[in-house]
C-alpha positions as CSV (number, residue, x, y, z in Angstrom):
1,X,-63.7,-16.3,39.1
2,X,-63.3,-17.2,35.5
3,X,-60.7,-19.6,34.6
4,X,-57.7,-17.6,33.7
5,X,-58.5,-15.8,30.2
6,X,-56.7,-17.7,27.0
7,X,-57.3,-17.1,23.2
8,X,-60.7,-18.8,21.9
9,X,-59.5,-21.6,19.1
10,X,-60.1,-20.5,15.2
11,X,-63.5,-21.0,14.1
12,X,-63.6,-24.9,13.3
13,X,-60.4,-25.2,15.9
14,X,-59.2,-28.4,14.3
15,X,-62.5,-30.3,14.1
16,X,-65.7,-30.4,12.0
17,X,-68.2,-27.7,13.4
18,X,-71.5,-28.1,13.1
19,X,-74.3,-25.4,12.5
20,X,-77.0,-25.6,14.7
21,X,-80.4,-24.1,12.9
22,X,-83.1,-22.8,15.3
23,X,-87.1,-23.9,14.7
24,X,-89.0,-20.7,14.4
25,X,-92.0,-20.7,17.1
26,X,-94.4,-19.5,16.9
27,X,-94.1,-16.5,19.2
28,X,-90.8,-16.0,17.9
29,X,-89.7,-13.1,15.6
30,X,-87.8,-13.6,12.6
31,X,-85.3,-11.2,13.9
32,X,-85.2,-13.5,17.2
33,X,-84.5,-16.6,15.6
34,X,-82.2,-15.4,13.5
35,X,-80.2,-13.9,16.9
36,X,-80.4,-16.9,18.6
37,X,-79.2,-19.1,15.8
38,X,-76.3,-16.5,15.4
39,X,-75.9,-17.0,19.2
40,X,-75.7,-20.7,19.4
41,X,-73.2,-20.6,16.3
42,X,-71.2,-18.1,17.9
43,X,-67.7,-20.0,18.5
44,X,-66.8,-17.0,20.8
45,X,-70.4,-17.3,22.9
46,X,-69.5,-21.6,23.4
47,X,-65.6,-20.0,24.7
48,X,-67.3,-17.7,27.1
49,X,-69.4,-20.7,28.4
50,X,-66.3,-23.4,28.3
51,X,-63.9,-20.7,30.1
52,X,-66.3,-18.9,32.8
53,X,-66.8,-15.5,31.6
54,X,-70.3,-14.1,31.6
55,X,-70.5,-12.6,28.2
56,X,-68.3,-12.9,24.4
57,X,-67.3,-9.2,25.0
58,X,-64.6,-10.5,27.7
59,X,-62.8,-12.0,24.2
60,X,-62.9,-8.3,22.7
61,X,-60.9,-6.8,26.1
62,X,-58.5,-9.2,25.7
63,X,-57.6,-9.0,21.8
64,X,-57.4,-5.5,22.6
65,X,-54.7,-5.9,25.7
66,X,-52.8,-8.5,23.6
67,X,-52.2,-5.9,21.1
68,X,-51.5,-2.6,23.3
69,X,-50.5,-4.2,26.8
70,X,-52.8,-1.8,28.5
71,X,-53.4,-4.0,31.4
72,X,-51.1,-5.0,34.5
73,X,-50.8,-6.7,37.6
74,X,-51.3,-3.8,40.4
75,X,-53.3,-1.4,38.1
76,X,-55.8,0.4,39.5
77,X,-58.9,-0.2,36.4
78,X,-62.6,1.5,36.2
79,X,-65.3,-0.7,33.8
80,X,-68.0,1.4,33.2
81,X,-70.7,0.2,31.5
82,X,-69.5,-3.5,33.1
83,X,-72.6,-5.6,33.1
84,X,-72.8,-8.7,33.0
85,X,-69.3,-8.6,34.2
86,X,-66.9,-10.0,31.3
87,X,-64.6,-6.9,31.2
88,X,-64.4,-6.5,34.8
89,X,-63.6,-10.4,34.9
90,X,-60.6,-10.1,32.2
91,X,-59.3,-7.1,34.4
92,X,-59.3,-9.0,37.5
93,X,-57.6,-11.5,36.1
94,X,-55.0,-9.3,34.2
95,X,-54.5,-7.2,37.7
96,X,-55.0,-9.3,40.1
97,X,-55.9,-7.0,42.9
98,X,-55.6,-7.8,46.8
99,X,-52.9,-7.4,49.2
100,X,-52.4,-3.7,49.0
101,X,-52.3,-3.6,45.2
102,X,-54.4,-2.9,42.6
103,X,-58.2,-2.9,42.2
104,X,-60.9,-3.2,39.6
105,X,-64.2,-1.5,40.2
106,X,-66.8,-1.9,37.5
107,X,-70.6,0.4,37.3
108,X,-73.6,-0.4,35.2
109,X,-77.4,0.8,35.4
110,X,-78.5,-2.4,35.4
111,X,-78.4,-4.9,38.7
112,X,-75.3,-7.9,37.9
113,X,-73.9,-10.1,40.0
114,X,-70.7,-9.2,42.1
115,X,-67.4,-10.5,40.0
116,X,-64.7,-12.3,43.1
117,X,-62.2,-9.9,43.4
118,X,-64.2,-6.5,42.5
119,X,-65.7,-3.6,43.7
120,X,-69.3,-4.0,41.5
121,X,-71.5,-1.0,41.6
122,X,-74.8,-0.5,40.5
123,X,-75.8,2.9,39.5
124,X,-76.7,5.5,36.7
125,X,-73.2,6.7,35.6
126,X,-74.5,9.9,34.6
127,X,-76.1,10.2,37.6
128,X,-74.6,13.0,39.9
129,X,-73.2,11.3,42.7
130,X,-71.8,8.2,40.1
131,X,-67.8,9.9,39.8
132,X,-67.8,10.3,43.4
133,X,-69.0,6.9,44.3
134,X,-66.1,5.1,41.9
135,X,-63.8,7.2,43.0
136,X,-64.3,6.3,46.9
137,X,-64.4,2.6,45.7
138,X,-61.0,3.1,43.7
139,X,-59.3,4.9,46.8
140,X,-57.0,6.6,44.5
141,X,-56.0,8.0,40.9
142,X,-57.4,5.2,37.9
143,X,-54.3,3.6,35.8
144,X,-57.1,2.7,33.2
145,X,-60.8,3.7,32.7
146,X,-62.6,1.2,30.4
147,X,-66.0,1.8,29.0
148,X,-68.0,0.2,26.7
149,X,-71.2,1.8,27.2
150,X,-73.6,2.5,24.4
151,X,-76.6,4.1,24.9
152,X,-80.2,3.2,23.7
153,X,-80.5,3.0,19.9
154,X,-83.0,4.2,17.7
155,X,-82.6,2.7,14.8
156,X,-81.8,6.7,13.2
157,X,-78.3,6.5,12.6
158,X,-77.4,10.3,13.0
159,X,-79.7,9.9,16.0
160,X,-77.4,7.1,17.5
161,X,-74.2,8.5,16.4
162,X,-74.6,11.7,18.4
163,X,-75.9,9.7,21.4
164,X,-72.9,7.6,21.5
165,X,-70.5,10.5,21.4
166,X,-72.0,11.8,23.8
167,X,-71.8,8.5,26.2
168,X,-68.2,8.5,25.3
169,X,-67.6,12.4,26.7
170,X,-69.1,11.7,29.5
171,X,-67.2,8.4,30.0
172,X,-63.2,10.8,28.6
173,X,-64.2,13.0,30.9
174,X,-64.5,11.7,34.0
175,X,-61.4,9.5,33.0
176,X,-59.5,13.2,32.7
177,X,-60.3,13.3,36.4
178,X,-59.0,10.4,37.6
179,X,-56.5,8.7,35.5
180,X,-53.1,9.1,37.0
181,X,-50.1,10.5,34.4
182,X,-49.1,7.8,31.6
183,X,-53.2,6.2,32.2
184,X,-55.0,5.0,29.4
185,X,-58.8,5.1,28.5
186,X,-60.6,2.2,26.1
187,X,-63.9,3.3,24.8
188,X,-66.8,1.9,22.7
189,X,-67.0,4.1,19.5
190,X,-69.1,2.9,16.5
191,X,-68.5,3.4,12.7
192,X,-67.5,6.9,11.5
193,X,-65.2,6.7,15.0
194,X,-64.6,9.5,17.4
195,X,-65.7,13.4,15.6
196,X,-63.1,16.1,15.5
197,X,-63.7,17.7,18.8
198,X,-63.6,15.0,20.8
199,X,-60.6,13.0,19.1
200,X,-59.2,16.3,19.3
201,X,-59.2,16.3,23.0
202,X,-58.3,12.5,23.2
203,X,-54.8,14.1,21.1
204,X,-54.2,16.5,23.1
205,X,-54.6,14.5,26.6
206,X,-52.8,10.9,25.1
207,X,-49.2,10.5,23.6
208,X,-51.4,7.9,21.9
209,X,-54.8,7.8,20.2
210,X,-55.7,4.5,18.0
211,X,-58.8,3.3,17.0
212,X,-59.5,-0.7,16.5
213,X,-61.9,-3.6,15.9
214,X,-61.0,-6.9,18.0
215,X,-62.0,-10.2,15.5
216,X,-64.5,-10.8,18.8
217,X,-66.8,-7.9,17.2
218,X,-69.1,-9.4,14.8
219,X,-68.1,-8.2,11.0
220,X,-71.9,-6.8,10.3
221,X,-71.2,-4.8,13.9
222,X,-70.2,-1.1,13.4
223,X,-68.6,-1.2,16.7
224,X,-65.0,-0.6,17.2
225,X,-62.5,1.0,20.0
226,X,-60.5,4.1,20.9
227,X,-57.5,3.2,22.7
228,X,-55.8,6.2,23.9
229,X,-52.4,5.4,25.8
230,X,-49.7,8.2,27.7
231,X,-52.1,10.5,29.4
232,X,-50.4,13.9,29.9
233,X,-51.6,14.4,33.4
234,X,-53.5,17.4,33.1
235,X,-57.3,18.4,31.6
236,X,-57.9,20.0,27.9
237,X,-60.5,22.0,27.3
238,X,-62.5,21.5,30.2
C-alpha cells in the first residue's frame, strides 16, 4: 500500500531543482523525447515514486478531496477507469475498508496489478455484464463513483469531445444506479466541460454540480473534473 497520501512540496520545494534534458536517439520521436523529458521534470511524477503511488493522477484525487471532502473512512467507492491504480490507492487510503466497513473496487480494460485492500477488476466497462460484476464486488449501494476514463483520441477535436461525453454517460449513468442518497460522482471531462443535456441531468440528480482543474493536471492539458455532490436518490431522464 502506498505510504499514506500527503501534499507533493511546491515546485523547487525549498532547494535548487535541476532540469534534466533527454538525448534524442535515434529511434526516438521528437514527440517522445519531449514526453519523457516532461516526465523526468515532472515534480509530481518524482512524488508518486518517493510516496508509492503508481501514477501522478493519485495527486489530482487528492487536490480534489481536499477541496470538496468527498471521501471518508467507511465509504463504499467505485474507480472506473482505475489503471494503474493511483485513484483506487488514494481511496483506500481515504476509506480504509476492512472489518465490516467500507470498500473500494476499481475496473479498467487493461490488465493492473491488484491494489492491498481492493477489489481490482479487469474488464470492458461497457461491456454488458461490467455493472453487474462491480456491483456484486461492492455488495451494496456506492457512496462515490469515480471515473476518469477517457476514451481513445483522434486527434479531431469534435471527434474526441463527443467520445468523451459519451464515456462520461455511460460512467453518470451507471453511478444513478448505484450511488446511495447524498452519493457523489467525480468524472474526467475535457475543455468546453460537460454539454447541456448531460450537465442538465447531473442538476437535476446532485444538490451540487462543480467543475474543477487540480494544479496536478498539466496547464497545456484540457482536462478538468465534474464533481457533483447530494445525489437526490432517484434517476432523471432515464
Amino acid at each position: 500500500m502506498a505510504k499514506k497520501p500527503t501534499k507533493p512540496a511546491a515546485p523547487g520545494g525549498g532547494s535548487r531543482q535541476l532540469t534534466q534534458r533527454v538525448l534524442t536517439a535515434k529511434r526516438r520521436t521528437l514527440s517522445s523525447t519531449l514526453w519523457l523529458q516532461r516526465q523526468l521534470n515532472d515534480p509530481y511524477v518524482q512524488d508518486a515514486k518517493r510516496l508509492g503511488f503508481r501514477s501522478r493522477a493519485a495527486f489530482k484525487l487528492i487536490q480534489l478531496d481536499e477541496r470538496f471532502h468527498f471521501l471518508k473512512v467507511g465509504q463504499k467507492v467505485v474507480d472506473l477507469g482505475a489503471a494503474p491504480g493511483g485513484w483506487t490507492q488514494v481511496a483506500v487510503d481515504k476509506v480504509k475498508p476492512g472489518k465490516g466497513r467500507g470498500a473500494v473496487v476499481g475496473m479498467d480494460i487493461l490488465e493492473w496489478d491488484a491494489v492491498p485492500g481492493a477489489v481490482t477488476l479487469q474488464g470492458d466497462f461497457l461491456a454488458e455484464d461490467a455493472p453487474e460484476r462491480l456491483k456484486q464486488a461492492l455488495g451494496g449501494p456506492a457512496d462515490v463513483v469515480l471515473s476518469d476514463m477517457a476514451a481513445p483520441t483522434t486527434g479531431h477535436p469534435s471527434t474526441d469531445h463527443i467520445r468523451i461525453i459519451a464515456m462520461v454517460e455511460v460512467a453518470l449513468e451507471f453511478a444513478l444506479e448505484v450511488l446511495s442518497p447524498g452519493g457523489v460522482f467525480v468524472a474526467k471531462v475535457f475543455q468546453g466541460g460537460t454539454e447541456k443535456t448531460l450537465l442538465d441531468t447531473l442538476k437535476k440528480s446532485f444538490t451540487s454540480v462543480r467543475h474543477a482543474k487540480p494544479p496536478a493536471s498539466r496547464q497545456q492539458s484540457a482536462e478538468t473534473y465534474v464533481v457533483a455532490m447530494g445525489f437526490r436518490g432517484e434517476r432523471v431522464g432515464g
